[in-house]
C-alpha positions as CSV (number, residue, x, y, z in Angstrom):
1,X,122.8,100.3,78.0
2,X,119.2,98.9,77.9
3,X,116.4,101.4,78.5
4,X,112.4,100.5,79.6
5,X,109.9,103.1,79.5
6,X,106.4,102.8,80.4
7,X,103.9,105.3,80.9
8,X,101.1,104.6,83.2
9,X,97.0,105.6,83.2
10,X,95.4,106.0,86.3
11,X,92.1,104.7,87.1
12,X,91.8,108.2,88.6
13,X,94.0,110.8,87.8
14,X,93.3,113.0,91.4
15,X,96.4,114.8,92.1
16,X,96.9,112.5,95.2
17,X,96.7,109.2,93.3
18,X,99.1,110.9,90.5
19,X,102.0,111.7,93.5
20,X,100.8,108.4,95.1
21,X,102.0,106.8,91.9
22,X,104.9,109.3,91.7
23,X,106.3,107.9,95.2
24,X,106.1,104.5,94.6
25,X,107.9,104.8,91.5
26,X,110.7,107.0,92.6
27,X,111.0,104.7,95.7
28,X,112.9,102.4,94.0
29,X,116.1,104.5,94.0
30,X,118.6,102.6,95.4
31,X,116.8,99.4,96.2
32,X,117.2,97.5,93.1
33,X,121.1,96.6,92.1
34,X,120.2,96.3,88.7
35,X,118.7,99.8,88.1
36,X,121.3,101.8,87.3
37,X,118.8,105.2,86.4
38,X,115.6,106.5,87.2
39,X,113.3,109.3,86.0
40,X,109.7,109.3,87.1
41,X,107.5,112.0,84.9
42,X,104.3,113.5,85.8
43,X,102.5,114.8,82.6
44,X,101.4,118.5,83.1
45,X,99.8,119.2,79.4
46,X,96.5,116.9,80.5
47,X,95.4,116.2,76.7
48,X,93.3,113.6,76.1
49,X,95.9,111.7,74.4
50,X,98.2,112.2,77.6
51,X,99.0,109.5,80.0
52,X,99.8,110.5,83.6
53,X,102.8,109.2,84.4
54,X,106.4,108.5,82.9
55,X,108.5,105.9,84.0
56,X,112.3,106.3,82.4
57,X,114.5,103.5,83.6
58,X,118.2,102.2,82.3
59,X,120.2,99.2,82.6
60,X,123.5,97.5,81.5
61,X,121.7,95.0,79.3
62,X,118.4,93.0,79.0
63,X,118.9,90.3,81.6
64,X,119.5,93.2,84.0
65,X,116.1,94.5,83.2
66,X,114.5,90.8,83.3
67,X,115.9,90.3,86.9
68,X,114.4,94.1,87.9
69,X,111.4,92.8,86.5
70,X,110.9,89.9,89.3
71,X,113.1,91.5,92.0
72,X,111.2,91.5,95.3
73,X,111.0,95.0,95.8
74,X,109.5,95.3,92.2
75,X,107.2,93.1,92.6
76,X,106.3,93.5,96.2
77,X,106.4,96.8,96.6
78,X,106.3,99.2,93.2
79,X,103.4,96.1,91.7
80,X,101.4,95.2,94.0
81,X,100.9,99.0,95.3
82,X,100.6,100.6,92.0
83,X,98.6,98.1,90.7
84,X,94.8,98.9,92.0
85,X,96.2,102.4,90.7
86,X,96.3,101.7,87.2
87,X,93.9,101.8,84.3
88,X,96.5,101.0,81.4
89,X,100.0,100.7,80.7
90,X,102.3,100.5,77.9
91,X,106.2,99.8,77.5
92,X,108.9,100.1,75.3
93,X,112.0,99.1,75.2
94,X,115.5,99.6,73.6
């Protein structure tokens, strides 16, 4: 199993931009063959050192997460929609 995480900072972290972000994430259940989980998270704590949103997602291996990465609903939908969004990301993998 390969898992990527990212966790997302909005521009503006309104509570409809955060559930914006929330939907376009989750909508990706059941659309991409090579996703095999999702978990979307929506921090609660608000810290400063908080991001706003958690994206938990699992695969059989790494070239199943490198064809998610440049499926056409990834990138046509979840990217270019979450996009303008966004004021920083970061990833990790394992």
């Amino acid at each position: 199993m390969f898992t990527h995480v990212v966790l997302f900072k909005l521009k503006d972290p309104t509570k409809e931009n955060m559930e914006e972000a929330n939907l376009i994430l989750s909508s990706m259940e059941g659309k991409i063959e090579e996703l095999k989980y999702l978990e979307v998270g929506v921090d609660i704590i608000r810290s400063e050192r908080s991001y706003d949103i958690a994206l938990i997602t699992r695969f059989n291996s790494k070239e199943g997460m490198d064809k998610y990465q440049v499926s056409e609903y990834h990138v046509n939908h979840v990217l270019k929609n979450l996009k303008p969004l966004l004021q920083s990301s970061v990833s990790l993998d394992y």
